[in-house]
C-alpha positions as CSV (number, residue, x, y, z in Angstrom):
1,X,39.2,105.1,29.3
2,X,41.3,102.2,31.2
3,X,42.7,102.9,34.4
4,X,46.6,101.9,34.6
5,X,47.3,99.3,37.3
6,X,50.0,100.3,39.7
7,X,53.1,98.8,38.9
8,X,53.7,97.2,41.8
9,X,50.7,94.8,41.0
10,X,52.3,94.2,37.5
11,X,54.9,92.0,39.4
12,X,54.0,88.7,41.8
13,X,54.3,89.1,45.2
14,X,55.0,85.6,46.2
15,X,58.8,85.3,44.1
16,X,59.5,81.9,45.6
17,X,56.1,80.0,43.8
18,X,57.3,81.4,40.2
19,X,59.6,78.9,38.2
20,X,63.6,79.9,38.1
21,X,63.4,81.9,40.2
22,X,65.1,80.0,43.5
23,X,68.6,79.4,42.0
24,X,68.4,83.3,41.3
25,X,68.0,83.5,44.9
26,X,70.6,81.3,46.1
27,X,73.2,82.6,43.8
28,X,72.1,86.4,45.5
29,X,72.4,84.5,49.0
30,X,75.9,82.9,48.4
31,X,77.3,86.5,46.8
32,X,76.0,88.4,49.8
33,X,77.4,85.6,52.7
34,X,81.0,87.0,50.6
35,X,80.0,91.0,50.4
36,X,79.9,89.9,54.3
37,X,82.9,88.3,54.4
38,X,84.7,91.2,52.8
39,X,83.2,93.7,54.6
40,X,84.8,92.6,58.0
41,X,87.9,91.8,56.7
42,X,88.1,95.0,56.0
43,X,86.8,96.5,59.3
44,X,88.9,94.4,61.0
45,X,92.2,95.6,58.9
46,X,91.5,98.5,60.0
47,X,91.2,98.3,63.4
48,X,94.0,99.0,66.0
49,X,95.9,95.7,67.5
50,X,94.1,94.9,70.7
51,X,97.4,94.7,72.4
52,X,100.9,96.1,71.4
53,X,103.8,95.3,73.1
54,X,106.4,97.1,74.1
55,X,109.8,97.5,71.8
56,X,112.9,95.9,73.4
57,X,115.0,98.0,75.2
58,X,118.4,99.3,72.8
59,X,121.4,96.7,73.9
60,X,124.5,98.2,73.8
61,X,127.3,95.0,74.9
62,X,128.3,96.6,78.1
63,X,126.4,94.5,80.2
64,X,126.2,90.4,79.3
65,X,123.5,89.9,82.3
66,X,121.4,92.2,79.7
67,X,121.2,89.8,76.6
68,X,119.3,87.1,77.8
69,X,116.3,89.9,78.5
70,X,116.7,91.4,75.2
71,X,116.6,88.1,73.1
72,X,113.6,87.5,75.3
73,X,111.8,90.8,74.7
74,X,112.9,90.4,70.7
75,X,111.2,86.7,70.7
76,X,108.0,88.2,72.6
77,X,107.2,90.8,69.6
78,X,107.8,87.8,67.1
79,X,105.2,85.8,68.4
80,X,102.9,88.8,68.7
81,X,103.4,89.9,65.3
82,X,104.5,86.9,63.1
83,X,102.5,88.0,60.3
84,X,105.5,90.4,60.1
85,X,108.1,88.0,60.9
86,X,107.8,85.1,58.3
87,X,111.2,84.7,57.8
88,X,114.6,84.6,59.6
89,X,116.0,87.8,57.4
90,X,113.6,90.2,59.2
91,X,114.2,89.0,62.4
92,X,117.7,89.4,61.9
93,X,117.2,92.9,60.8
94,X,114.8,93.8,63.7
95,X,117.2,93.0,66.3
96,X,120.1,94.5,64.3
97,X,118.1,97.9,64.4
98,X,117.9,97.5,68.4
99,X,121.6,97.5,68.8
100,X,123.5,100.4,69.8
101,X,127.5,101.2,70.9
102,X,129.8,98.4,70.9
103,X,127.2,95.6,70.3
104,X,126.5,97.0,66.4
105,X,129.9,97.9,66.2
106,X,130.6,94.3,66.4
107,X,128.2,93.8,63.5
108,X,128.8,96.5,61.0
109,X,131.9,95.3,59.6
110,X,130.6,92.2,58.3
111,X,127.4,94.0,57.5
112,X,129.4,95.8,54.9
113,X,131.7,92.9,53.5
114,X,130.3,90.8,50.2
115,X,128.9,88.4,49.8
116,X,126.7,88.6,52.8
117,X,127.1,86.7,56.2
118,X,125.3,83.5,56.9
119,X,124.1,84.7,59.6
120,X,122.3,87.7,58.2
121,X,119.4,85.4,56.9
122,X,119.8,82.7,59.9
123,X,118.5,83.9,63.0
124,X,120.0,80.7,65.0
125,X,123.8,81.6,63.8
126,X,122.8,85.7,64.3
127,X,122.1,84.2,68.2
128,X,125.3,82.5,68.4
129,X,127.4,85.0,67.3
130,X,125.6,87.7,69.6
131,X,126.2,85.3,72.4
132,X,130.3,84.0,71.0
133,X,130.7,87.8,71.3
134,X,128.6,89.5,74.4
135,X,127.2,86.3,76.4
136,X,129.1,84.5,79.4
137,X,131.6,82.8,79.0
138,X,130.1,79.5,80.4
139,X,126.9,80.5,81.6
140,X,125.8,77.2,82.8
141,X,129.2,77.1,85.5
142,X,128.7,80.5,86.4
143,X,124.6,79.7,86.5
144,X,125.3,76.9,89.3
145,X,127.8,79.6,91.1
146,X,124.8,82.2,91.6
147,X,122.3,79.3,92.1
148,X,124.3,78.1,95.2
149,X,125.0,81.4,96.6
150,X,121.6,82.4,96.4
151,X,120.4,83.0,99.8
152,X,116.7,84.9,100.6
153,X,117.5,88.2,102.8
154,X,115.6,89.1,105.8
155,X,113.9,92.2,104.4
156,X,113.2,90.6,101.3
157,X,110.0,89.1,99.8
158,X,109.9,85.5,99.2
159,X,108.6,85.9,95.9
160,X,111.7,88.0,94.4
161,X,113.9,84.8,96.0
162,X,112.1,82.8,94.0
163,X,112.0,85.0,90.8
164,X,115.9,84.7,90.8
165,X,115.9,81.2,91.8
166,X,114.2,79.9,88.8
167,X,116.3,82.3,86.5
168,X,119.0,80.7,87.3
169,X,117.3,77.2,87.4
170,X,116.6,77.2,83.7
171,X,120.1,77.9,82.9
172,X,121.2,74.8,85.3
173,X,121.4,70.9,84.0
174,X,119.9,69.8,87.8
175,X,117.6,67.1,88.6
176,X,114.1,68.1,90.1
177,X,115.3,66.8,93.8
178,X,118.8,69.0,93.5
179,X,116.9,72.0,93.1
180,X,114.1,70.9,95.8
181,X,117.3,70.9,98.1
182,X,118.8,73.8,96.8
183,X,115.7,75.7,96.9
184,X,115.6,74.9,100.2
185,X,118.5,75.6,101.8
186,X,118.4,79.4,100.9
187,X,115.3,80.1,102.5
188,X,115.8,82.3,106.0
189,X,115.1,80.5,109.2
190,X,111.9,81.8,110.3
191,X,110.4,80.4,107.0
192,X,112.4,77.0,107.7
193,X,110.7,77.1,111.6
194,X,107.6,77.1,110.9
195,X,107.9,74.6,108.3
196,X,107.9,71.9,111.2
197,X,104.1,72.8,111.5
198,X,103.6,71.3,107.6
199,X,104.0,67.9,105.9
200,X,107.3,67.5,104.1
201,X,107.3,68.6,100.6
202,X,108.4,66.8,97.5
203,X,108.0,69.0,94.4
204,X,109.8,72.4,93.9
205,X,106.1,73.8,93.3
206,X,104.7,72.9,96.6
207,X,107.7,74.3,98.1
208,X,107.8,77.7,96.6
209,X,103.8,78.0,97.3
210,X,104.2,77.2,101.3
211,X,106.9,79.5,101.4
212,X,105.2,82.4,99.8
213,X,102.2,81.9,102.4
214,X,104.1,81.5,105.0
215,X,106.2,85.1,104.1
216,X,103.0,86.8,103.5
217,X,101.6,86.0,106.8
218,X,104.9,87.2,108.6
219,X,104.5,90.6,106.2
220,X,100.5,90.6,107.2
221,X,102.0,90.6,111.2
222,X,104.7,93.0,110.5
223,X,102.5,95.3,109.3
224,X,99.9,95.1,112.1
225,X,103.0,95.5,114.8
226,X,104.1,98.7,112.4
227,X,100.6,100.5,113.0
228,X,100.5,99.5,116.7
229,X,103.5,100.9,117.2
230,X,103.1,103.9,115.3
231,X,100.0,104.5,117.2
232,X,101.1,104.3,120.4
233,X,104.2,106.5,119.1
234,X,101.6,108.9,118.0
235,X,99.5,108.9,121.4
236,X,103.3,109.5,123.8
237,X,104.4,112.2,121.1
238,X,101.0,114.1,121.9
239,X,101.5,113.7,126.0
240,X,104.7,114.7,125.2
241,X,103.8,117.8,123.5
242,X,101.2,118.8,126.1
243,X,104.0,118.3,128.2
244,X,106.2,120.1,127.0
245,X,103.6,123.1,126.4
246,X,103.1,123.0,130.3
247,X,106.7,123.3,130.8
248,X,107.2,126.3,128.5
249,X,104.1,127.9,129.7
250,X,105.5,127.7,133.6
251,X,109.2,128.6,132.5
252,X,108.0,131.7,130.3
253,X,106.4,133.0,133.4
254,X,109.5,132.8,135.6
255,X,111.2,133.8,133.0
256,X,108.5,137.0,133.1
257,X,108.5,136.8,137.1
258,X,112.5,137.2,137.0
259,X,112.5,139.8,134.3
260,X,110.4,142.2,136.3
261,X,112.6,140.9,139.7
262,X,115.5,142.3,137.9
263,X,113.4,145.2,136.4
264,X,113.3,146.0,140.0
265,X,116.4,145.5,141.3
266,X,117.7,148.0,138.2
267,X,115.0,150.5,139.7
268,X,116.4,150.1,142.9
269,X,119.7,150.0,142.4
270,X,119.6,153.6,140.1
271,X,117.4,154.7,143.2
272,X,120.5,154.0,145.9
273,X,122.6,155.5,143.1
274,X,120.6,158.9,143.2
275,X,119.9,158.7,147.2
276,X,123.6,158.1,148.0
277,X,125.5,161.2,148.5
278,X,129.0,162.3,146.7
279,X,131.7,161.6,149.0
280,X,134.6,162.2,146.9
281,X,134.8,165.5,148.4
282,X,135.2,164.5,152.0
283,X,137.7,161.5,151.8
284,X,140.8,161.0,150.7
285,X,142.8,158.8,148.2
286,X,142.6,156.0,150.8
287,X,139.4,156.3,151.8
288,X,139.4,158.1,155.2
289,X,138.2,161.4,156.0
290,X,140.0,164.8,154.7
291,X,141.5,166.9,157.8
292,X,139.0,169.4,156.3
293,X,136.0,167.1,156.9
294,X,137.4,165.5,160.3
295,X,137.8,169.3,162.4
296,X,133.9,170.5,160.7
297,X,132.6,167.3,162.4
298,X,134.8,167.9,165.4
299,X,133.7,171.6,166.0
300,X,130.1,170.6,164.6
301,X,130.6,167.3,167.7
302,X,129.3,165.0,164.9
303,X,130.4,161.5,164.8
304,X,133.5,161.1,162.9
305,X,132.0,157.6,161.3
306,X,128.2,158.5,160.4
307,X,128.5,162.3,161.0
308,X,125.6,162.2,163.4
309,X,125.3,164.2,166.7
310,X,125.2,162.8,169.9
311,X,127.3,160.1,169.8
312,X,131.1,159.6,169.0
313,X,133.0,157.3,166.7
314,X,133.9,154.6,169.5
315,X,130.3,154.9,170.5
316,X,128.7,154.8,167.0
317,X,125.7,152.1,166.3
318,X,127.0,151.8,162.9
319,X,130.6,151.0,162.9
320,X,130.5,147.2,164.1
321,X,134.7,147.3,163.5
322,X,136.7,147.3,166.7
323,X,139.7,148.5,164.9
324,X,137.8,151.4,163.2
325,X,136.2,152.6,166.7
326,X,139.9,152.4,167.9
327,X,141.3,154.5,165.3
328,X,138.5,157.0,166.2
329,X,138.8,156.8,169.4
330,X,142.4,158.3,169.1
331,X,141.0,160.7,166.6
332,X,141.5,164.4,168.6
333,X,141.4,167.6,167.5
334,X,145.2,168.3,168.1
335,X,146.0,165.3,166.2
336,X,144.4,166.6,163.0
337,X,147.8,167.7,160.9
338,X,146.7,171.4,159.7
339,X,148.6,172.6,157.4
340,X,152.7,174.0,158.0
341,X,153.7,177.7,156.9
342,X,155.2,178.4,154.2
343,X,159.1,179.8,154.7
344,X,158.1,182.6,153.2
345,X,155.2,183.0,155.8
346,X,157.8,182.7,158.3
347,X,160.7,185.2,157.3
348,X,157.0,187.3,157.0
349,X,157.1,186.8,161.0
């Protein structure tokens, strides 16, 4: 009984030694270099776009200053995307779907009539006629106007000078030396100063570059003389407050001292009020002694002022008013008025 060979052996191992079989292989090579191919086509279709950029911002024909950025911003996603943008048409359309307000008002009109504008499949006459209708009205005269009263502020960065300067520079029909001079003359005089220290420059580059070191050394120092003073501000405003703490703390305690001086004086005071006697009784309406009062102190030979014995009114220790001690002195019992009868008493008699 024969044993069956495995099928494996049935088949040569070596498949480059038997005859026809290499341009088999190379025609299995070549299809599979295109499987490849079409593989990462594929992948790649289907991968996200490393960078997107972002949509222009909606113009609406109020402001002409805003035109030149949104052409700009249109042109940018063009570029980015010109398998999308092979023709004029849908640029025309793309920037016709960014308009708003009175800007596609402008539009829609003619976007209605037939046959269809020129400009609808021209995207140099679409530019034109956004700019005949919303740009300047001679933007290189009123270019050369801003560029000459362009000056850098004090507060400001040299960098956002220059950022405007070169705005306006493109829009300009200036030799390179005009705008050197130009460039120049609006920098701030600290800048200027210390350009005495440097060689003279020749090229609007160089110029811009020296200027912008020079600013950001000034900003560098600035901010250095901003923390030192802060600091420092920060140390006085703590002496100040331990200051001020010691202050409170020492006028609290007056305030505590004077509180219980006139705690005091309220006890006192309510004290004399109890000790001192009613005398309402004894004196009269202008404040001298009843006749009542004077003849019991008389009979009693109690001093007419203090009501104490041994002594007399002239003589008393505690009247220190030579016109009172007079008025006592003549003070006798006979000239104490006592009451007159009645008429009725008398007709009694």
């Amino acid at each position: 009984m024969s044993s069956t060979q495995p099928e494996s052996e049935q088949f040569p191992t070596d498949l480059d030694a038997q005859p026809g079989i290499q341009p088999i292989l190379a025609a299995d090579q070549t299809d599979g270099k295109f499987l490849a191919q079409a593989i990462d086509r594929i992948v790649k279709s289907n991968l996200p776009n490393k960078v997107k950029l972002r949509e222009p911002d909606p113009f609406d024909g109020s402001d002409t200053q805003k035109l030149r950025t949104f052409i700009l911003q249109c042109k940018l996603n063009f570029r980015d995307r010109s398998d999308l943008f092979q023709n004029d048409s849908t640029k025309v359309n793309y920037m016709l779907s960014h308009l708003k307000g009175s800007a596609l008002d402008c539009f829609e009109p003619t976007l209605l009539e037939t046959p269809e504008p020129a400009w609808l499949s021209d995207f140099a006459l679409f530019i034109e006629e956004l700019e005949a209708n919303f740009g300047t009205y001679d933007p290189i005269s009123e270019a050369e106007a801003k560029l000459e009263g362009l000056h850098m502020q004090e507060n400001h960065q040299a960098t956002k000078y220059f950022i405007k300067f070169m705005q306006l520079a493109t829009c300009v029909q200036w030799g390179k030396a005009a705008l050197l001079r130009q460039a120049y003359n609006g920098l701030v005089k600290c800048i200027k100063n210390d350009m005495v220290h440097h060689d003279k420059l020749t090229t609007l580059s160089g110029l811009r570059r020296l200027t912008q070191a020079i600013d950001a050394r000034y900003w560098e120092h600035h901010a250095e003389v901003s923390q030192e003073t802060t600091t420092s501000g920060t140390t006085t405003n703590k002496s100040e407050k331990s200051d001020t703490a010691k202050m409170d703390s020492k006028y609290k305690g007056k305030q505590k001292s004077a509180s219980s001086g006139s705690s005091q004086s309220k006890g006192s005071s309510l004290e004399l009020k109890k000790t001192t006697p009613d005398l309402s009784s004894k004196l009269r309406k202008d404040g001298k002694l009843a006749p009542q009062e004077q003849q019991c102190r008389l009979d009693k030979n109690l001093c007419l002022f203090c009501s104490a014995p041994g002594h007399v009114a002239k003589d008393c220790p505690k009247c220190t008013s030579s016109a009172a001690k007079a008025h006592a002195a003549k003070t006798t019992p006979e000239s104490i008025s006592t009451p007159k009868p009645s008429s009725s008493d008398a007709k009694k008699d």
